[in-house]
ROZAVO-181656 format. One line per 5 residues: number of its first residue (from 1); their letters; for each residue x, y, z of C-alpha. Coordinates in pm, whole numbers. Layout:
BEGIN
NUM> a> X/Y/Z  ...
This chain:
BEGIN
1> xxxxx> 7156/9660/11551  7246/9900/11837  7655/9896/11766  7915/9834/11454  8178/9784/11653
6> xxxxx> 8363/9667/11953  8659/9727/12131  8978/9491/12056  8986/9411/12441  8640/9320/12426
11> xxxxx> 8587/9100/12151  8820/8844/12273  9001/8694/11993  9351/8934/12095  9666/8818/12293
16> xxxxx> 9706/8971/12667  9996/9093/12503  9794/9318/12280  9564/9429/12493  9781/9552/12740
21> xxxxx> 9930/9765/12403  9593/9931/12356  9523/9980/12686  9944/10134/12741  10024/9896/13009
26> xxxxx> 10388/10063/13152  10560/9774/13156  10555/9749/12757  10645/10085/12727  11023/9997/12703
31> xxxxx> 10930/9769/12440  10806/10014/12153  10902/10341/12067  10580/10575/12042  10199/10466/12069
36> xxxxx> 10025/10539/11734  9884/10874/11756  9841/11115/11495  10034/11384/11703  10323/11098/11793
41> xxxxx> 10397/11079/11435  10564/11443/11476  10829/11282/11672  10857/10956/11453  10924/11178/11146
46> xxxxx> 11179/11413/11270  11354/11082/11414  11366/10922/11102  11438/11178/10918  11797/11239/11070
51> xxxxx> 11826/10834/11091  11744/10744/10741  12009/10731/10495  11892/10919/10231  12092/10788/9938
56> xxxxx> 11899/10454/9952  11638/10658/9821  11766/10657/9452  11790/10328/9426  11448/10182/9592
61> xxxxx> 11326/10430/9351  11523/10243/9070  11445/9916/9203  11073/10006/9208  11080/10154/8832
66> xxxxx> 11230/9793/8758  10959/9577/8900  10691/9776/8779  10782/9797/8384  10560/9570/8280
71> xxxxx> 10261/9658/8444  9991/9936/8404  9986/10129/8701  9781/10468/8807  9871/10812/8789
76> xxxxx> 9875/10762/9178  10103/10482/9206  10369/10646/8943  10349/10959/9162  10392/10784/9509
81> xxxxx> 10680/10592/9344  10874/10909/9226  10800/11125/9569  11038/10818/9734  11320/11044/9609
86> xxxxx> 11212/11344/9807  11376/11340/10147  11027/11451/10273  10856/11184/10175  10804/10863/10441
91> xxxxx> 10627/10522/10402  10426/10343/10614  10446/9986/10590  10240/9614/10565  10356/9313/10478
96> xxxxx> 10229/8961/10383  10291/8644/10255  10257/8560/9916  9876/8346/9954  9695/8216/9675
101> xxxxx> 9415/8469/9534  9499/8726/9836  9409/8413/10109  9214/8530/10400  9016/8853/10423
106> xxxxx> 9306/9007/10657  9456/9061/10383  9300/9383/10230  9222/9496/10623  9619/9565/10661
111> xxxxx> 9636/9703/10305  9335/9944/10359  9433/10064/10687  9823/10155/10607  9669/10321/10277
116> xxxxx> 9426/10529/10513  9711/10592/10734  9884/10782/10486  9572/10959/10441  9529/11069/10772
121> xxxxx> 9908/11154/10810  9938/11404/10493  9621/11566/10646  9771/11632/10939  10148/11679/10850
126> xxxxx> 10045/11844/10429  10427/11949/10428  10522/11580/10419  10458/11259/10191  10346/10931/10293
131> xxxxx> 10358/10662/10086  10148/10294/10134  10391/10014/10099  10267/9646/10054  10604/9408/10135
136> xxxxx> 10569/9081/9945  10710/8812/10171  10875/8653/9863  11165/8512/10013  10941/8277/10279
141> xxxxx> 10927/7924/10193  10598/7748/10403  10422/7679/10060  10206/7509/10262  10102/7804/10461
146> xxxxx> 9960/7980/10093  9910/7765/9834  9536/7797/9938  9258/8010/9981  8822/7934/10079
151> xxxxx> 8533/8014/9910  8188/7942/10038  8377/7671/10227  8513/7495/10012  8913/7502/9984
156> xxxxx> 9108/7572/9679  9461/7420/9713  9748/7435/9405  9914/7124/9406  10290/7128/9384
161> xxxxx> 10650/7082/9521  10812/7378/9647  11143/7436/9829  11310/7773/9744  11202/8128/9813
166> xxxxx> 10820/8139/9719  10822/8482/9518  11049/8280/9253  10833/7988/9255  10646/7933/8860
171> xxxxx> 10274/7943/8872  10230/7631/8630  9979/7418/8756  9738/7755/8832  9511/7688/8532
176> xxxxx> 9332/7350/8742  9247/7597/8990  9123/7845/8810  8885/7587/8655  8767/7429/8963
181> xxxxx> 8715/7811/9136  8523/7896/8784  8306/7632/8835  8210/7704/9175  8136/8111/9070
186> xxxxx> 7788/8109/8867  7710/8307/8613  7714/8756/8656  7947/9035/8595  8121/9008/8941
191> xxxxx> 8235/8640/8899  8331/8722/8530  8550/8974/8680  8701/8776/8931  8749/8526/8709
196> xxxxx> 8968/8727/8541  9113/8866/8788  9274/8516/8869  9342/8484/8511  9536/8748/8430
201> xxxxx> 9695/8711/8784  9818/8378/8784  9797/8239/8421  9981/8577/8243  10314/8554/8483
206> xxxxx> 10546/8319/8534  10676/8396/8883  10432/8433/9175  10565/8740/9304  10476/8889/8982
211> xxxxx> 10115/8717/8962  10093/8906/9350  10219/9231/9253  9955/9230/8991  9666/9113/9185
216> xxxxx> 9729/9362/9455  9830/9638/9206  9454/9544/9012  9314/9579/9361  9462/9858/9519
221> xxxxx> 9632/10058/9266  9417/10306/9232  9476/10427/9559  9806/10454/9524  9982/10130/9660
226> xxxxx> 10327/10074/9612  10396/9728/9620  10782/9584/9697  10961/9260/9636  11288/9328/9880
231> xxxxx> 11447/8991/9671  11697/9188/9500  12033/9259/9467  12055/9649/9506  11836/9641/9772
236> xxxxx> 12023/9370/9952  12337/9564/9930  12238/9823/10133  12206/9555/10406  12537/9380/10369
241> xxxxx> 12640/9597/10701  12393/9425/10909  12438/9086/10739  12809/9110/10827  12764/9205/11166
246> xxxxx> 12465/8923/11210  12778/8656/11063  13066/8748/11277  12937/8902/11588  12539/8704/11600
251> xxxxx> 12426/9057/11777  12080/8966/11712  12033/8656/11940  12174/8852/12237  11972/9117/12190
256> xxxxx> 11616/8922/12131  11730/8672/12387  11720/8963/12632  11438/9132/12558  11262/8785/12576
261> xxxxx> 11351/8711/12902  11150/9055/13002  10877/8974/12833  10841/8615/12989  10487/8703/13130
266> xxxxx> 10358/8686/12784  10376/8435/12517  10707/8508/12354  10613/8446/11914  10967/8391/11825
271> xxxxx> 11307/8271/11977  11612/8371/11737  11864/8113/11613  12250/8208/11631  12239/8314/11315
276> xxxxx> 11926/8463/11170  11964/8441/10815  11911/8179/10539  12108/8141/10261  11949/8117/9906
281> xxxxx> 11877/8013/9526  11622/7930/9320  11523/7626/9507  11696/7637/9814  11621/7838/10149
286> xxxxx> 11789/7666/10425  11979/7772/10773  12312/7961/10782  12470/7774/11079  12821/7843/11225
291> xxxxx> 13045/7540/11351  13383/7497/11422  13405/7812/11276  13323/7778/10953  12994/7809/10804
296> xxxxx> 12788/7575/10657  12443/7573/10461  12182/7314/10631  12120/6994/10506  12327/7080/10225
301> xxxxx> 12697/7041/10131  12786/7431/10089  13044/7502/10324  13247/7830/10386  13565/7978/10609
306> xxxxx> 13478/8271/10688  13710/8490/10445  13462/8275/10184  13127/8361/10318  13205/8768/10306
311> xxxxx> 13324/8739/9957  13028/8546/9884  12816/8846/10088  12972/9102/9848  12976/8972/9562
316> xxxxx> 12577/8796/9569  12405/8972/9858  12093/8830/9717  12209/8486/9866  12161/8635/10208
321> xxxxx> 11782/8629/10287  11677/8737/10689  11472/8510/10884  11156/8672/11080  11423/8866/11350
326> xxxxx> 11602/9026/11120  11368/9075/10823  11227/9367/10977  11580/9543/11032  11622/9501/10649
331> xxxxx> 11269/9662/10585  11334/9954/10782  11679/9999/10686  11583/10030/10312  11258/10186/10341
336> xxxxx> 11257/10567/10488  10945/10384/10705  10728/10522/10990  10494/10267/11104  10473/9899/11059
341> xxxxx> 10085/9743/11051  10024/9383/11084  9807/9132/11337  9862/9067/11663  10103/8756/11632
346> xxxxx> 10312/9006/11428  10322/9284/11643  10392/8999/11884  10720/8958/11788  10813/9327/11725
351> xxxxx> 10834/9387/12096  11138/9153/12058  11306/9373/11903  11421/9725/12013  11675/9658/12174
356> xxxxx> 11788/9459/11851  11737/9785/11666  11894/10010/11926  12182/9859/11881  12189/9874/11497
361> xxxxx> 12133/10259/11539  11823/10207/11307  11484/10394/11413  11227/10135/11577  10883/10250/11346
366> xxxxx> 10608/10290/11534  10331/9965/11563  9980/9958/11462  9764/9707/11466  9555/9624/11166
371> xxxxx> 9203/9727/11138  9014/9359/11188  8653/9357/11068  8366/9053/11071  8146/9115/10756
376> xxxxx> 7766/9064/10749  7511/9017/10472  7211/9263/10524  6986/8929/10612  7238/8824/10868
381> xxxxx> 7185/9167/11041  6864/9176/11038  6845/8759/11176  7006/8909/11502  6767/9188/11471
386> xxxxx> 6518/8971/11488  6647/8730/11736  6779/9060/11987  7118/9031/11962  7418/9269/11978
391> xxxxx> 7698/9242/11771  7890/9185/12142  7664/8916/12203  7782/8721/11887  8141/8792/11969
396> xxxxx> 8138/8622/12294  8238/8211/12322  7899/7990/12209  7816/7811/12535  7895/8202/12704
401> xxxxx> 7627/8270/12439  7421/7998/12485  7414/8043/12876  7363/8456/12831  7065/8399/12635
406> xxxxx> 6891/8125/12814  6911/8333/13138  6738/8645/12977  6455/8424/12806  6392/8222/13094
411> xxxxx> 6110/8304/13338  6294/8209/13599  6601/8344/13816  6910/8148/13688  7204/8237/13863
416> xxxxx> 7171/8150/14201  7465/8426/14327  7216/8593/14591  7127/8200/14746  7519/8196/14750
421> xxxxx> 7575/8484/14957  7299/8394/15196  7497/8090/15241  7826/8200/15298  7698/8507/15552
426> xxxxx> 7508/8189/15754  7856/7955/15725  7999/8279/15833  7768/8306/16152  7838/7970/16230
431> xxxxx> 8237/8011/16229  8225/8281/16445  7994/8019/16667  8214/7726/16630  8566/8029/16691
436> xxxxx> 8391/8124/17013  8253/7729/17162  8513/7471/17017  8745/7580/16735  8789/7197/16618
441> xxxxx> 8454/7272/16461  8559/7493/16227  8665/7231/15950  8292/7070/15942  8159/7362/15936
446> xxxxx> 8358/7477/15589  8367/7096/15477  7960/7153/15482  7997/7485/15328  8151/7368/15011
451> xxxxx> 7931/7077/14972  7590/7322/14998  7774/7578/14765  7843/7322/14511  7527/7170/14568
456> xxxxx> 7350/7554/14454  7609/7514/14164  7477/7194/13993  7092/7280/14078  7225/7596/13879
461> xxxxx> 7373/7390/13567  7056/7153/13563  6826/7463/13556  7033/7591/13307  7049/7276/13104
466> xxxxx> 6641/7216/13136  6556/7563/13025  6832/7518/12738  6608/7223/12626  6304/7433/12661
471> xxxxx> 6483/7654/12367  6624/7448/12175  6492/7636/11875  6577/7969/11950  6965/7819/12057
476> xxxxx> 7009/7653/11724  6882/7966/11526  7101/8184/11711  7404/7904/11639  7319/7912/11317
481> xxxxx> 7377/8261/11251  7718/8293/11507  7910/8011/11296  7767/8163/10986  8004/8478/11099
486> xxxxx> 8268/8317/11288  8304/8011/11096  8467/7704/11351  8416/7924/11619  8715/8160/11524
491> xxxxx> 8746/8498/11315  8642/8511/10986  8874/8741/10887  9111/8434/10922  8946/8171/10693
496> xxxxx> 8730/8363/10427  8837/8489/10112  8709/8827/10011  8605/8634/9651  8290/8518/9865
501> xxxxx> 8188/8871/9929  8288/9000/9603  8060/8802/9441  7779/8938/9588  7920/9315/9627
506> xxxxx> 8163/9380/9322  8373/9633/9366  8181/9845/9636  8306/9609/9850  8617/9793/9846
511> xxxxx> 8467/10113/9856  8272/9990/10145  8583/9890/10362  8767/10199/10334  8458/10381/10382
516> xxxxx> 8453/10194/10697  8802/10160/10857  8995/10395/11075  9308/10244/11153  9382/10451/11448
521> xxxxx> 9040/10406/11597  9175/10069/11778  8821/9880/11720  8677/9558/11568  8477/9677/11267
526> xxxx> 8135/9522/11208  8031/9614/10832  7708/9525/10692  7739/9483/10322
């Protein structure tokens, strides 16, 4: 097919708010802090290089020596790990939630691309380090938001009760799926392996966040991932600062609130509460709220004065999780981090806050947004081969499609704009006539303008219609293959599970995508595998 890619702007699945990113709109530039670039980095490092507090170093490095213990890493991995004590050494940063099997495809796009990033950035800056860190989201509680995943469309759902902090949540009741996704795989040494893949993923650890950290580890270690659960208490304590502050002063909601309020043309992805943190336990996550000053734990009976709550802050910081505005503060207070990748929704709500940042004297990392790709079987290619269609064409809306492809198969003329403009210049004669006799004229004159003009409109549709008829078995092959690839007429990358392609591919799929990606390349991948 003549292209493997598109531009973001073009394919039409991004936010306005996104594509004015890409394209460096000016009035988003007081929004970010430098356009991903290879030569912005320069900038970005030396910034947060004299902003990072380098003794948080020591212990992330503990922290991450501690989660990983029990699991068989690479030589990679153990090296990225200990370079996070070098004060030249940076990370650049992804994070998702905590979905069943990996959930949609997305998922190893953003992994793949900040791993490539670091790549790309130790070519270009070989005095440095750069280190690929996957943030678990174990501290989010929509279960219902990942207890899933699809395969060959068919959904795979674990079927449970779950109210705390996800990453703590037990993965009993795993083994039904697993037998249900086993029975669905066929026989052949890729669905043994992903078999156990899920096996020794989900039914060999108790706690999810450890079934995740293996799974992506068994993925992605090899290229040197380092993968971080932030629920802990060392790590927390280098936040208490910014928790305190967020308690007593609720800077966050003033600063988001404004930023908001400038970005009001676009859709605005988050509005911050008064206070932006939750508190909790093993089976709790709920609002921190503050009334008549004192501070109480929603739709619970846990109540504090305020003396109470800081005591409680120092002495269990781990009881103080941040909600989606200040989650990112904690990350990049923690993390010696240069660049955050995630989708547009994330991004989305990035541009919040800056001036939230600012005003926490933390550095603002610099936003890229994750490589997105559409994957297609070698007979799907060669189906719009066959049928003479560009990967473009397939992006665009169906009946867009449908109408694009009826007008260059048809033998006849289908768009009627040059009978359109004959119209208008004669309407246009005649209101110069009717300006020059008797002006009261004028409205009949454009009263029987419209009506002709929409008149040429519906012969238009009924053409269009008839000669849709005419092809009605060209339009349904050509259907066919589009929700094949964009499956309910959205991104695939959204629903699929990369099991699907896996089976067929094995582990060159892998291979294939990071053959393939180029995270700073700002296009919709198209790879044929």
């Amino acid at each position: 097919m003549p292209t493997d890619c598109i531009s973001y702007q073009d394919s039409g699945y991004f936010i306005p708010l996104m594509n004015d990113y890409l394209d460096q709109k000016k009035q988003l530039q007081l929004f970010y802090n430098r356009f991903p670039s290879l030569e912005n980095f320069a900038g970005q490092i030396a910034e947060k290089q004299e902003n990072y507090d380098n003794s948080h170093r020591k212990i992330l490095f503990s922290v991450l020596q501690k989660q990983y213990r029990s699991l068989s890493i690479s030589e990679v991995t153990s090296e990225n790990i200990a370079l996070l004590k070098e004060t030249n050494t940076f990370t650049v940063t992804t994070g998702h939630q905590l979905n069943l099997f990996t959930g949609p495809l997305y998922f190893l796009y953003k992994i793949i691309s900040t791993i490539k990033l670091t790549n790309a950035l130790k070519n270009t800056y070989p005095d440095k380090n750069f280190v690929p860190i996957y943030w678990m989201a174990t501290e989010d509680h929509d279960f219902e938001e990942i207890n899933f995943f699809n395969f060959k469309g068919k959904k795979f759902r674990w079927n449970r009760e779950s109210t705390g902090p996800v990453g703590r949540l037990s993965t009993d009741g795993l083994d039904e799926v697993l037998e249900k996704f086993t029975s669905e795989l066929g026989l052949g040494q890729n669905a043994k392996q992903l078999k156990e893949l899920f096996e020794n993923a989900y039914l060999k650890h108790n706690k999810l966040a450890d079934a995740t950290r293996f799974l992506a580890n068994a993925l992605f270690g090899s290229y040197g991932l380092v993968i971080l659960d932030a629920d802990d208490a060392e790590l927390k304590k280098l936040f208490i600062p910014h928790v305190k502050e967020e308690l007593l002063h609720q800077t966050s909601q003033q600063k988001v609130a404004e930023t908001a309020e400038k970005l009001s043309e676009y859709k605005i992805q988050v509005n911050p509460r008064e206070i932006n943190l939750f508190y909790i336990e093993d089976n709790l996550r709920e609002r921190i709220l503050l009334q008549n000053e004192r501070y109480l734990v929603n739709n619970t009976e846990i109540r504090f004065t305020p003396d109470e709550l800081l005591k409680e802050l120092e002495n269990h910081p781990e009881k103080f999780s941040p909600n989606v505005i200040m989650r990112p503060l904690y990350q990049e207070v923690i993390l010696p981090n240069l660049c955050y990748i995630g989708g547009g929704g994330e991004l989305a709500y990035w541009f919040e806050l800056k001036s939230y940042f600012e005003s926490a004297k933390i550095t603002f990392p610099v936003l890229l947004l994750r490589n997105s790709v559409l994957l297609a079987t070698e007979k799907q290619a060669k189906k719009a081969d066959k049928l003479s269609l560009t990967w473009s064409d397939l992006f665009l809306k169906q009946l867009d499609l449908k109408n694009k492809i009826i007008k260059k198969v048809s033998a006849y003329r289908l768009d009627f704009s040059e009978q359109k403009a004959v119209l208008q210049k004669q309407f246009d004669q005649l209101r110069e006539m009717a300006q020059d006799t008797d002006p009261s004229f004028l409205g009949a004159v454009n009263a029987q303008e419209t009506k002709q003009i929409k008149g040429l409109m519906q012969l238009e549709k009924r053409l269009l219609k008839a000669e849709k008829k005419q092809h009605t078995d060209t339009l349904i092959r050509i259907t066919d293959l589009q929700n094949e690839l964009f499956p309910n007429q959205g991104l695939q990358e959204r629903t699929a599970n990369f099991s699907a392609f896996y089976l067929e591919r094995g582990p060159e799929l892998i291979e294939q995508l990071f053959a393939s990606l180029q995270p700073l390349e700002h296009r919709f991948e198209v790879v044929v595998v």
